[in-house]
BAMARFI-289279 format. One record per residue (C-alpha): x, y, z negated. Coordinates in pm, whole numbers, plus 32768, in hexadecimal, padded with zeros to 4 digits. Layout:
XYZ;...
END
This chain:
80EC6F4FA51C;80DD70CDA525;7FB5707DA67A;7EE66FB8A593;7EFA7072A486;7E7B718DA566;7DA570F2A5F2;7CF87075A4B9;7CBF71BCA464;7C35726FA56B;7B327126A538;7AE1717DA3D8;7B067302A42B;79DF72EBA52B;790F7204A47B;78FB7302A34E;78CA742EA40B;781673B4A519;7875748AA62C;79D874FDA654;79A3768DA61E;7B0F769BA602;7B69763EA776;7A4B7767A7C2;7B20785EA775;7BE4791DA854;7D4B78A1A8D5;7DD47A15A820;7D6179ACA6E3;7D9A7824A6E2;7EFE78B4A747;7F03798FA5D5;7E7B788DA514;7F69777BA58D;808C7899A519;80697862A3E5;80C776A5A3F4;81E275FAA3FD;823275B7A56C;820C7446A4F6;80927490A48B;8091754AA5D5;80C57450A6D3;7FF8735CA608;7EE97438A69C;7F4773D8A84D;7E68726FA80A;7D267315A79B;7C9D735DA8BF;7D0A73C6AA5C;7CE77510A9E5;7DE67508A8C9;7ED1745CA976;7FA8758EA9EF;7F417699A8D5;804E7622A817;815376ACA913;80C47800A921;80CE7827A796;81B27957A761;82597896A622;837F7763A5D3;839776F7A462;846A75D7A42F;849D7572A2C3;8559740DA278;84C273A8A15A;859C72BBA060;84C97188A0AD;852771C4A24B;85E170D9A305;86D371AAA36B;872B714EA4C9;85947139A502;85A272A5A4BF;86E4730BA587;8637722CA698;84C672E0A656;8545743EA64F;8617742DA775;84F97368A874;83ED7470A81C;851C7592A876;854474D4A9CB;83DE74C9AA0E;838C761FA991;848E769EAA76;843475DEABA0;82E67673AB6D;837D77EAAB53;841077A8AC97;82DB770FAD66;81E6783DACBA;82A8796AACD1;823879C6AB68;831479E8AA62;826C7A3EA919;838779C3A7FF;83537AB0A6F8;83EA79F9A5A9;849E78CCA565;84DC780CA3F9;85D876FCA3DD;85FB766BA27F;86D67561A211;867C751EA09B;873F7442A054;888373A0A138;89127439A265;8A037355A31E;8B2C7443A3A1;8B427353A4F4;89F473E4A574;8A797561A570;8A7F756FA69C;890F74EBA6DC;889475FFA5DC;897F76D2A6EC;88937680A7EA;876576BBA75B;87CB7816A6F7;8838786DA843;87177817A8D6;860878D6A7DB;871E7A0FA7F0;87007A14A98C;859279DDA971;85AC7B6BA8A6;85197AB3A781;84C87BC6A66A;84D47B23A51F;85DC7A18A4C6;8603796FA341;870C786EA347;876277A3A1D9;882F76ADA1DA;88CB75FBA08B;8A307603A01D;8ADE750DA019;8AD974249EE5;8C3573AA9E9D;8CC675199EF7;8BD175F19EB2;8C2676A79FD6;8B617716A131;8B647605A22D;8B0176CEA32F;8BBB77CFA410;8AA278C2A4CC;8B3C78EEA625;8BB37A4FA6AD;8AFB7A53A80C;89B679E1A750;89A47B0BA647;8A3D7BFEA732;891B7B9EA84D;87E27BBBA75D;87C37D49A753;86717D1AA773;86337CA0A61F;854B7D70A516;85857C49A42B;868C7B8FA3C9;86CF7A91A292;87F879C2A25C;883978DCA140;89627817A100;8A2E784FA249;8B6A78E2A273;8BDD7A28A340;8D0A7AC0A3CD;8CFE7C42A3C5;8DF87C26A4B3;8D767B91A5D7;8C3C7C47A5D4;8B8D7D85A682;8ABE7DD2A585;899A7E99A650;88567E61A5E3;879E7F77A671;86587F1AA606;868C7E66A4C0;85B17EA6A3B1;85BB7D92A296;87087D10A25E;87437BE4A147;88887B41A103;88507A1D9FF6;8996793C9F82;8A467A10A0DC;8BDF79ADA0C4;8CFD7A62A192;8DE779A0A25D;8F1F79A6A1EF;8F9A7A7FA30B;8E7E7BA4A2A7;8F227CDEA25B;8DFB7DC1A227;8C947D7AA144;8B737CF1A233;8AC37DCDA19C;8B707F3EA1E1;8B7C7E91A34E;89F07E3EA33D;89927FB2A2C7;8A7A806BA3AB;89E37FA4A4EC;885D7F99A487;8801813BA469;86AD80B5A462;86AD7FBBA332;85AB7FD2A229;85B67EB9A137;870F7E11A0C9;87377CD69FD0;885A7C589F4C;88447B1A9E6F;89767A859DDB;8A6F7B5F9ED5;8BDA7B939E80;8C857CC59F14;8DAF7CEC9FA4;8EE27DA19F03;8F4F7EEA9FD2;9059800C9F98;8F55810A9FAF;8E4D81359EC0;8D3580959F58;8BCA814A9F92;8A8D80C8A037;8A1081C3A103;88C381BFA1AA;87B882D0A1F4;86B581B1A24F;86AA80E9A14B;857480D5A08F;85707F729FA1;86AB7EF59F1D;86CA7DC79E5F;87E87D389D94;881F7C0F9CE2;892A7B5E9C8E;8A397C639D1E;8BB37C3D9CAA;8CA47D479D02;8DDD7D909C6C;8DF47F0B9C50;8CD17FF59C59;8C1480579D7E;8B2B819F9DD9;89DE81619E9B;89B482889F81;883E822E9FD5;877883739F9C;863C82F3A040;85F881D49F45;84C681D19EC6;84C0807D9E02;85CA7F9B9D55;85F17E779CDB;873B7DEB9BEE;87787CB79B2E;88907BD59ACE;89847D179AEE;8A4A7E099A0D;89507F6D9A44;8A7480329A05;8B467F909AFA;8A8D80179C09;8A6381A19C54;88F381D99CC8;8932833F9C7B;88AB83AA9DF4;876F82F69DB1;86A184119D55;857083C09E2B;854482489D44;83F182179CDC;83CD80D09CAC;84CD80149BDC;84BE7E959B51;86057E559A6C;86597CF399F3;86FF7D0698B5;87CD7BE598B0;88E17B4C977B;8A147BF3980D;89897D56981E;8A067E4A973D;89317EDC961E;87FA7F9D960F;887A811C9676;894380B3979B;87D78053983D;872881A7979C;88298243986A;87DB819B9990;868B81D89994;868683339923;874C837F9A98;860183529B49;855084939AE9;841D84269BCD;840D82BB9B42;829C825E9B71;82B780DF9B42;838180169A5E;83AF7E9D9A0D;849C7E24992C;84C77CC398FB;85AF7C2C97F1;86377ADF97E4;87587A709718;874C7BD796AF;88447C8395BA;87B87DE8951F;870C7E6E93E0;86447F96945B;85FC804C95A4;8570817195BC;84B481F696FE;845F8359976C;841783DD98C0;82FC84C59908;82AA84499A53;827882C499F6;811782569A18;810B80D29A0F;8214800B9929;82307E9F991A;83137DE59826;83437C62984D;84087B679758;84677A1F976D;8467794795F4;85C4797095AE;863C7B039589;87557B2D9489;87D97C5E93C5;894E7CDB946D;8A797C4193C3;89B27B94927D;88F87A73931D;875A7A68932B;86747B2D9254;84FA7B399222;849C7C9B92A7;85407D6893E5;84997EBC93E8;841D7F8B9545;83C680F0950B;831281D9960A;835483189569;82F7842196A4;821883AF97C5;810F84B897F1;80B18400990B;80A982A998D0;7F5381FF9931;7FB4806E98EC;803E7FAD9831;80767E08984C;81417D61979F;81837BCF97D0;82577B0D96AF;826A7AA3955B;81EE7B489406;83527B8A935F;83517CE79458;83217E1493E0;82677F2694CC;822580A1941B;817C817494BD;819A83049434;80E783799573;7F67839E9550;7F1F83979690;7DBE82B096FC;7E4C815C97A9;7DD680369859;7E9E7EE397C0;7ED67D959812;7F887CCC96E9;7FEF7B3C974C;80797A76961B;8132794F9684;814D78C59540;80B177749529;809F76A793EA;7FDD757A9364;7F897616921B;7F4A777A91D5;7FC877D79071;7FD079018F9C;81147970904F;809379659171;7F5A7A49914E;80587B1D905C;81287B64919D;80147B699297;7F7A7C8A91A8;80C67D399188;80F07D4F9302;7F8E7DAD935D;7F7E7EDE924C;80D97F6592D2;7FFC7FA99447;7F5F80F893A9;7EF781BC949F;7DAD821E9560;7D5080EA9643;7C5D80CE9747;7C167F8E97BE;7D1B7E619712;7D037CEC9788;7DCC7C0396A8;7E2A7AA69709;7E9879919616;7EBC78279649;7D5877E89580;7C73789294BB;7CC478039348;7DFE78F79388;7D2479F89337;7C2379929228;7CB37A65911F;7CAF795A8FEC;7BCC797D8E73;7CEB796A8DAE;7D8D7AAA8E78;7C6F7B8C8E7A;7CA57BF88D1D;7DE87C5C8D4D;7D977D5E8E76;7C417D958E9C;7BDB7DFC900A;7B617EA090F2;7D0E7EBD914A;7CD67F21928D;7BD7801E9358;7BC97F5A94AA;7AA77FB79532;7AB27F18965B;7B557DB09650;7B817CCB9768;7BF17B3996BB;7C657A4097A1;7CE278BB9717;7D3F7771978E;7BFE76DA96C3;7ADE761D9766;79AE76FF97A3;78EC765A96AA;79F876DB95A5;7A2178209632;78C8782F95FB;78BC77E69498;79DA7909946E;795D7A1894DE;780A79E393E7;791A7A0E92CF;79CB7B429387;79697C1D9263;7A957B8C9177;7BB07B8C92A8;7C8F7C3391EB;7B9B7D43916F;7B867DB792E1;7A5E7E829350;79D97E6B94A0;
END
């Protein structure tokens, strides 16, 4: 099936383009472009011609996903025959080019086969392979890891810059830990075995002096006497979501430059070292404490130059945001954000009070925000409303009026996005009641979801949009 279907389109392939400008290319490049496929896509490619029909050995990349709609022995069988023949043809060439290698398993992972996923790692980790991303699913009765990553086949891959594990298990004790030449490190759904007696993580850090880039999604750590502290003079990016720990924990990273939190308790964590952070992205999620604790947070980053805060499920009445070094800020809502402690509200209020700097603005959400600006300084904006409706009342422009007129302050160039372009045909029966011009937009940038004909027809009436002048 998968030669006819091949076949039938290297047919229609040619007879569209005529001559095949693709196979004139050099091997190098084939090689780069074929990189980028699933290695199922990529042997496809072997039938097309005698040319093609050893490329696909030379191609520096594996990516192996099993999709939900796989057989799943066909793909245990698949995966393992183009292993064999890529290392039969290792050992005939001499050349041995393995640079990354993906193995998903999206949906069910059958724990009897361990040991063939055993195999394929040892072979990719002998072969120096330099990039490895492994995800594999819990499992779904226990929600725990199914599979065990072996000791000889971590401790033998120090020649990784990459590596990405999802949903496996690891024993800190049975492990070396020396990765010399790590740089990106992500640990998504990671478990201890039950014999571990020290994080994965302090282990990672202390045996990878050059890592760069850390991610930890939905990590656990472990319990120990001393208080812990992740220490790392390398470290550049660090990412956390999801983190529980059960007593507070310093991050000794002085080299950071950005961060990014969510799903976490800010104050539960001591970034305090982090002086260097200029880039920072905070999701504000329902279990985070009120408004000052994050003030506080942020206000530890004296030179802060980009921030994104994103709110979902949010509780807080007012924040408040000063730092003289900030120059782009980006605030992102989801529909629901509710008042701390006295259930959901109409208005939740952002103030920038101090930015001399500040040279953007975007914000992406609904109209029942609040952002005050009592900084003059000239801006380039980007405003997305989300809200969608089937019939725009006099509430509605009421509260789209409000939260335009509270965005005082000089503005370059703005583009606004809404869902169509009756959201902003300010209504007869309204204009008496405020006369415009409201705004002093001088340069105004629309974007909608309408047809062009309508978008059309919108912009020929852009002289009663809300009063705005541009």
């Amino acid at each position: 099936m998968i030669l006819r279907s091949a076949k039938k389109w290297a047919k229609t392939t040619t007879a569209i383009a005529g001559d095949d400008l693709i196979s004139e290319l050099p091997d190098v490049l084939i090689q780069h472009i074929l990189s980028n496929l699933p290695t199922e896509d990529v042997v496809r490619t072997c039938i097309l011609s005698k040319r093609w029909e050893n490329i696909w050995y030379s191609v520096p990349t594996l990516f192996f996903s099993k999709a939900i709609t796989d057989d799943i022995e066909n793909f245990y069988y698949f995966v393992d025959n183009c292993l064999k023949q890529r290392k039969n043809f290792m050992i005939d060439s001499g050349i041995k080019d393995l640079i990354s290698f993906k193995l998903y398993f999206n949906d069910y992972f059958r724990r009897r086969k361990a040991r063939l996923v055993d195999k394929w790692l040892a072979f990719v980790v002998e072969n120096k392979v330099k990039k490895i991303h492994l995800k594999i699913y819990k499992d779904r009765n226990t929600n725990s890891s199914v599979y065990q990553l072996p000791p000889r086949i971590l401790d033998s891959a120090r020649y990784l810059t990459v590596l990405k594990l999802n949903g496996v298990e690891l024993d800190t004790n049975s492990y070396s830990f020396s990765f010399p030449f790590l740089k990106t490190l992500s640990l998504v759904y990671i478990e201890h075995s039950k014999a571990s007696k020290v994080d994965l993580v302090y282990k990672f850090l202390l045996g990878s002096p050059s890592l760069e880039k850390l991610q930890l999604h939905i990590y656990k750590f472990l319990s120990m006497n001393d208080q812990p502290r992740l220490q790392s003079l390398s470290l550049k990016f660090l990412e956390f979501k999801g983190i529980r720990n059960e007593i507070t924990f310093q991050v000794e990273a002085k080299n950071v430059e950005s961060l990014v939190l969510s799903c976490l308790q800010f104050d539960e964590i001591d970034f305090s070292a982090c002086k260097k952070v200029r880039n920072l992205r905070l999701g504000y999620h329902n279990y985070v404490r009120p408004s000052n604790k994050l003030e506080y947070f942020i206000s530890n980053f004296p030179l802060l130059e980009n921030l994104t805060l994103h709110f979902q499920y949010a509780y807080f009445e007012h924040i408040r945001i000063s730092n003289k070094h900030l120059q782009s800020l980006v605030v992102e809502t989801d529909e629901y954000v509710f008042h701390y402690g006295k259930g959901m509200i109409n208005t939740k209020i952002i103030t920038i009070e101090s930015a001399p700097k500040l040279e953007y603005f975007r914000y992406e959400g609904y109209i029942d925000f609040s952002i005050l600006f009592e900084s003059s300084n000239s801006l380039n904006g980007e405003i997305v409303i989300l809200d969608k409706q089937d019939y725009f009342d006099t509430k509605w422009f009421t509260n789209m009026r409000d939260f335009l007129l509270n965005l005082k302050c000089s503005w370059n160039i703005v583009t606004l996005q809404v869902c169509t372009s009756e959201a902003l045909i300010w209504p007869e029966n309204l204009k008496n009641e405020c006369p415009y011009p409201l705004l002093n937009w001088k340069h105004l940038r629309v974007i909608t979801d309408c047809k062009p004909e309508k978008d059309c027809s919108f912009l020929v009436r852009r002289q009663s949009i809300f009063g705005i002048v541009f």
